[in-house]
C-alpha positions in Angstrom: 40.0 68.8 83.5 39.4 71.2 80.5 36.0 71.5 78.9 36.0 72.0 74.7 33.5 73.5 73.8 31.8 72.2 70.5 31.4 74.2 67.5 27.7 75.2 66.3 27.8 72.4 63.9 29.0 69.8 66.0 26.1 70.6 68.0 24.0 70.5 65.3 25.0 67.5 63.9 24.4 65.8 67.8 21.1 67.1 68.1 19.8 65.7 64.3 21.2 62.0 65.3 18.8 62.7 68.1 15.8 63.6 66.4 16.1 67.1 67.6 15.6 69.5 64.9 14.8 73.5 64.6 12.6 74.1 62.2 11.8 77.9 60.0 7.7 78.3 59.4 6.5 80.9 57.5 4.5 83.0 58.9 2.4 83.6 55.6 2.5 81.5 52.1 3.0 82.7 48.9 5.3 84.4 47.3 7.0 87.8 48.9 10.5 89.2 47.6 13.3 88.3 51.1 10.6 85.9 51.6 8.0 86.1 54.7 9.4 86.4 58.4 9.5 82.7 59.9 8.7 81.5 63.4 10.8 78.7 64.9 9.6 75.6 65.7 11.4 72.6 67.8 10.8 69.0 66.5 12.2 67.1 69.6 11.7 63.3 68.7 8.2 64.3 67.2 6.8 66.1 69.5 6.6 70.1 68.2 6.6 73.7 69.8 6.2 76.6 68.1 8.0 80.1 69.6 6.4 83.2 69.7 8.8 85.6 68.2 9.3 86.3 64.8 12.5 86.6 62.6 13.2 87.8 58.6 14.5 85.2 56.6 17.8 84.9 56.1 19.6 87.3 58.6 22.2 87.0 61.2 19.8 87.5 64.0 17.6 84.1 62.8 21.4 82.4 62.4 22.4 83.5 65.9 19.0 82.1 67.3 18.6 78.6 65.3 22.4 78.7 67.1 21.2 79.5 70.2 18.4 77.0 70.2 20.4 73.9 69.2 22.7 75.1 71.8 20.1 75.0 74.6 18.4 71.9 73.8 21.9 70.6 73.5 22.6 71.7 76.9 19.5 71.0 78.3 18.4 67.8 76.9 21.1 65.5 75.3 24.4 66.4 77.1 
């Protein structure tokens, strides 16, 4: 039997009709130019936890791990 593996927005689009969302918090408010470096937090069906690490707004490296996230909660929790 062969396996296809799901593209980051199909697994995106799973894990929202499940409630399961990754969400970007600022570490600071106000206004900085490239914005403030976020910490990821997982909303899974209401129930929050907030990572440790920090990543700058918009760059590949935050992409890759928001991908990386769904992708293990995916795997982990919903499959």
């Amino acid at each position: 039997m062969v396996t296809q593996e799901l593209k980051d927005w199909e697994v995106k689009k799973i894990c929202w009709d499940n409630e399961v969302y990754v969400i970007q918090k600022p570490i600071e408010t106000g206004y900085k130019k490239g914005g403030y470096p976020v910490k990821l937090v997982i909303d899974y069906k209401n129930q929050f936890s907030r990572g440790k690490e920090t990543y700058e707004q918009n760059s590949k490296e935050l992409e890759d791990k928001i991908n990386e996230v769904y992708r293990y909660l995916y795997e982990h929790n919903i499959k």
